[in-house]
PyMOL CGO cylinders between C-alpha atoms (Angstrom):
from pymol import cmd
from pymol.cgo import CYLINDER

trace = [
    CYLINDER, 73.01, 36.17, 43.49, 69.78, 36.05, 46.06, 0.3, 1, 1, 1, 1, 1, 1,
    CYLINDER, 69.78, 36.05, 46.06, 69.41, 32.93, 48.04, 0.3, 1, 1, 1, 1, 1, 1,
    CYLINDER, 69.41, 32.93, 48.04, 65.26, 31.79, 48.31, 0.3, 1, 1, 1, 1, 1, 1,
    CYLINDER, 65.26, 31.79, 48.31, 65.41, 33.32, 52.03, 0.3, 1, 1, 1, 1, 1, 1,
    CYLINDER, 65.41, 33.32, 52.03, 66.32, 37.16, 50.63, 0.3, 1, 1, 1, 1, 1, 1,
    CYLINDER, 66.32, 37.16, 50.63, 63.82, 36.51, 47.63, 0.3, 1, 1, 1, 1, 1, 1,
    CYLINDER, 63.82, 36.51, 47.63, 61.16, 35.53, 50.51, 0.3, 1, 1, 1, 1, 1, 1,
    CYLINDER, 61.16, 35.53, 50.51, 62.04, 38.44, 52.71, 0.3, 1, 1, 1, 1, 1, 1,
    CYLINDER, 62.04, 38.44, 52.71, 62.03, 40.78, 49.77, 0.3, 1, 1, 1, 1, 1, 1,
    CYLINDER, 62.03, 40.78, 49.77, 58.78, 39.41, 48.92, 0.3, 1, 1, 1, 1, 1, 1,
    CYLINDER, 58.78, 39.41, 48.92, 57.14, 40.01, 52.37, 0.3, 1, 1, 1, 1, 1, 1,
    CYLINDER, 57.14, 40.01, 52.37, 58.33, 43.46, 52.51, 0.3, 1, 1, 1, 1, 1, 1,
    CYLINDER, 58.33, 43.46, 52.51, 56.79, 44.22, 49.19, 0.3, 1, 1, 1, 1, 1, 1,
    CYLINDER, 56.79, 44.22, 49.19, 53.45, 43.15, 50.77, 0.3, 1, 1, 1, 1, 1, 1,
    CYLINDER, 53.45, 43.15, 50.77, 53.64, 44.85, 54.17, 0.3, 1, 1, 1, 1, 1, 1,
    CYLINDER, 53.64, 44.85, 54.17, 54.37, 47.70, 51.58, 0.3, 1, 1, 1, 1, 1, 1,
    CYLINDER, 54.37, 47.70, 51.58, 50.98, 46.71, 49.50, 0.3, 1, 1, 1, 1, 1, 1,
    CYLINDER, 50.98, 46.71, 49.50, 49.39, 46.37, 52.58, 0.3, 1, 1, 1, 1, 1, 1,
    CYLINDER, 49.39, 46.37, 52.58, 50.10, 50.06, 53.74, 0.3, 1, 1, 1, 1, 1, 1,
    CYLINDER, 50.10, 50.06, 53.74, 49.38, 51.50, 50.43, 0.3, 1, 1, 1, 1, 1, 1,
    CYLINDER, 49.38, 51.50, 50.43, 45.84, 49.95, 50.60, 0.3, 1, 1, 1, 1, 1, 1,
    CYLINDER, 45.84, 49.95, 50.60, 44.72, 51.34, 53.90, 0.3, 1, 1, 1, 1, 1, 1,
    CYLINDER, 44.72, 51.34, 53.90, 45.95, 54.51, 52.93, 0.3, 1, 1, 1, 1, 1, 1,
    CYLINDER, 45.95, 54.51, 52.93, 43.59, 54.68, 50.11, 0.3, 1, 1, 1, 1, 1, 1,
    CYLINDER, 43.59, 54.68, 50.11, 40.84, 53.42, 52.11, 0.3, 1, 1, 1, 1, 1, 1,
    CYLINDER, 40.84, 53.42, 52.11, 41.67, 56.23, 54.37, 0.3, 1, 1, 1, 1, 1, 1,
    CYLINDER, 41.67, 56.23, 54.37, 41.45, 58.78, 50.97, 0.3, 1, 1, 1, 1, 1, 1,
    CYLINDER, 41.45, 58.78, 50.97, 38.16, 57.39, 50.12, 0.3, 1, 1, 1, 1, 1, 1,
    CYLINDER, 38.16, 57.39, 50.12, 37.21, 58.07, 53.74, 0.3, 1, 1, 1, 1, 1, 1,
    CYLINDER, 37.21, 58.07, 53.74, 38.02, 61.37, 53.41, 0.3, 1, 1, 1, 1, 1, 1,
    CYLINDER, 38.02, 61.37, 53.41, 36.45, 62.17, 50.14, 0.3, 1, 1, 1, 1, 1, 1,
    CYLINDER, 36.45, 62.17, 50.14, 33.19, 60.71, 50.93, 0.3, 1, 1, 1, 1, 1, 1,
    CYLINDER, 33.19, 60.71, 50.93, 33.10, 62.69, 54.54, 0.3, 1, 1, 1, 1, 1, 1,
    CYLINDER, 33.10, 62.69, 54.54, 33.57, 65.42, 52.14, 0.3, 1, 1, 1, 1, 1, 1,
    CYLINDER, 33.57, 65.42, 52.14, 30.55, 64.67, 49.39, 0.3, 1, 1, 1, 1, 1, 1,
    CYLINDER, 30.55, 64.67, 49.39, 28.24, 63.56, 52.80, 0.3, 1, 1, 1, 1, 1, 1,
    CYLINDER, 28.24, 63.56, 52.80, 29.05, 67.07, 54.33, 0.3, 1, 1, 1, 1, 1, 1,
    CYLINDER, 29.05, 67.07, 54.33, 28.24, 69.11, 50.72, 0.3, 1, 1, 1, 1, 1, 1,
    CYLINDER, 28.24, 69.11, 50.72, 25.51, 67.32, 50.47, 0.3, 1, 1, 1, 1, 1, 1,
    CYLINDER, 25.51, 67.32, 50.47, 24.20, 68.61, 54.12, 0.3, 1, 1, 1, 1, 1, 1,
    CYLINDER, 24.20, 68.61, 54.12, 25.45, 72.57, 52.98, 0.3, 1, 1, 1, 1, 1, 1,
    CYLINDER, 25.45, 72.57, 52.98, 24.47, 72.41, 49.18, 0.3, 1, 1, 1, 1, 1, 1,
    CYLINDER, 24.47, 72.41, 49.18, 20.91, 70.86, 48.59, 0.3, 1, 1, 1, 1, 1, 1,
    CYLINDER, 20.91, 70.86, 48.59, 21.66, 71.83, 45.01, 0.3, 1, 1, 1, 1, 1, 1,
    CYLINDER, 21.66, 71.83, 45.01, 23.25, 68.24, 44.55, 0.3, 1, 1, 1, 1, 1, 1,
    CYLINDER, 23.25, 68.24, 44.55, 21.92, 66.06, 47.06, 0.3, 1, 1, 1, 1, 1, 1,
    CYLINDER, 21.92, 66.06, 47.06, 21.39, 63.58, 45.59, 0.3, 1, 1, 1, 1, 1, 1,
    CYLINDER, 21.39, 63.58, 45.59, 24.50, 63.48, 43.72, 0.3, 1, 1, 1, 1, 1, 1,
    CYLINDER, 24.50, 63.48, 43.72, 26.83, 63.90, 46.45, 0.3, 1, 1, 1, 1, 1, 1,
    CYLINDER, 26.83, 63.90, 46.45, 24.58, 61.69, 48.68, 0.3, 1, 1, 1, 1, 1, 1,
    CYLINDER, 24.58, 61.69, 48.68, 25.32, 58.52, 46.31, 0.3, 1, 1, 1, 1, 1, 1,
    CYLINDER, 25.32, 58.52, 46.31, 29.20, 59.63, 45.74, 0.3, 1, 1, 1, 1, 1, 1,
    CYLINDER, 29.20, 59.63, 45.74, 29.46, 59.59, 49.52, 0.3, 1, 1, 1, 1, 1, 1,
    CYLINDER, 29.46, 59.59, 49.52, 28.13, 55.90, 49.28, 0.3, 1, 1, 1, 1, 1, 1,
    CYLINDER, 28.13, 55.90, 49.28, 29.87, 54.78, 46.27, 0.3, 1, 1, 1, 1, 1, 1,
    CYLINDER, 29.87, 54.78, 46.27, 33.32, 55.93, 48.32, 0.3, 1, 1, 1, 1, 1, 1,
    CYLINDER, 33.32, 55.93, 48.32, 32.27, 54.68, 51.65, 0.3, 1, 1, 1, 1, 1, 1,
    CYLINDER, 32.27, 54.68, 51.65, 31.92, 51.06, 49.99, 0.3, 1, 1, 1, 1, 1, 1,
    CYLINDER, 31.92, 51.06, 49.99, 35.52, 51.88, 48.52, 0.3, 1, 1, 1, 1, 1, 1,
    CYLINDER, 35.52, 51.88, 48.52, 36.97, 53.22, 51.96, 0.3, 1, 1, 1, 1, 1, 1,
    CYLINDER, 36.97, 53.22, 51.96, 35.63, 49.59, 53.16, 0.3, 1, 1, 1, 1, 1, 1,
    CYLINDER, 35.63, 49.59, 53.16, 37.14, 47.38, 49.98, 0.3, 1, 1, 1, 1, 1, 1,
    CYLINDER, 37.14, 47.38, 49.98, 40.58, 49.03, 50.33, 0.3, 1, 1, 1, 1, 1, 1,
    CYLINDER, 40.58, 49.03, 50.33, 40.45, 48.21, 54.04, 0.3, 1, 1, 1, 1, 1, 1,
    CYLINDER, 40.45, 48.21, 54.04, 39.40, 44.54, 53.56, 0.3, 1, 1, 1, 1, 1, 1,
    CYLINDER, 39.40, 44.54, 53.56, 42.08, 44.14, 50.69, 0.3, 1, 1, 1, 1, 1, 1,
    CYLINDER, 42.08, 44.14, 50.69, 44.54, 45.66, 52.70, 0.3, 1, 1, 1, 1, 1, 1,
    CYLINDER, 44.54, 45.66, 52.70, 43.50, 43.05, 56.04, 0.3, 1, 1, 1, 1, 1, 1,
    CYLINDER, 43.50, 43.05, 56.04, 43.83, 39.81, 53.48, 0.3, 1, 1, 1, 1, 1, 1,
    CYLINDER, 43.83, 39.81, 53.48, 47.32, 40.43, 52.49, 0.3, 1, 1, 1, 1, 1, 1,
    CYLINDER, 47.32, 40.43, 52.49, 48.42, 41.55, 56.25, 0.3, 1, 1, 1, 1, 1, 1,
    CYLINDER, 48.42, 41.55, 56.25, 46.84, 38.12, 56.41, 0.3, 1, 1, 1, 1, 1, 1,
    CYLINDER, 46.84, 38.12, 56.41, 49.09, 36.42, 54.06, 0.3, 1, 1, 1, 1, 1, 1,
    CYLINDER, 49.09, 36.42, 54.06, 52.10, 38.19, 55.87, 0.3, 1, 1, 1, 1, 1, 1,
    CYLINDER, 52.10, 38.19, 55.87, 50.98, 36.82, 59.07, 0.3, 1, 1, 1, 1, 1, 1,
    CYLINDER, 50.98, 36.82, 59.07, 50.99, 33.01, 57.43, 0.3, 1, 1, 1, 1, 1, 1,
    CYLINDER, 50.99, 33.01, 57.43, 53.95, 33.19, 55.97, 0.3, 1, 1, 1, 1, 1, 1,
    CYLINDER, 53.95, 33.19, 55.97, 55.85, 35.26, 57.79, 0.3, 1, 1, 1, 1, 1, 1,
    CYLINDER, 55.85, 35.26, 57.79, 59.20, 33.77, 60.06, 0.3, 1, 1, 1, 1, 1, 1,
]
cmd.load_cgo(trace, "trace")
């Protein structure tokens, strides 16, 4: 059986985990919108379109990254 202090640990692992995982997709949604913000500059075709993709993601890239600082937050509070 667990005691409270291996349920605890266990618990702030999980969210350094969390943590991780959400800066890593804010890094992805970097990426991606880097990548609609450059076709936009080689194919005018789709300006537009790629234009407001690369926004939509960079406002994701920067949610991801803000999730991913509250919970590193949380670890920092709680952790021993």
């Amino acid at each position: 059986m667990t005691t409270e202090e291996e349920k605890f640990a266990a618990l702030i692992e999980d969210l350094h985990q969390l943590a991780a995982y959400l800066h890593s997709r804010g890094d992805k949604t970097l990426k991606l919108s880097q990548q609609f913000a450059e076709n936009a500059r080689r194919d005018t075709s789709n300006k537009e379109y790629d234009l407001r993709q690369s926004t939509m993601l960079d406002y994701q890239h920067h949610t991801w990254h803000e999730i991913g600082n509250m919970v590193e937050k949380l670890i920092k509070q709680h952790e021993t």
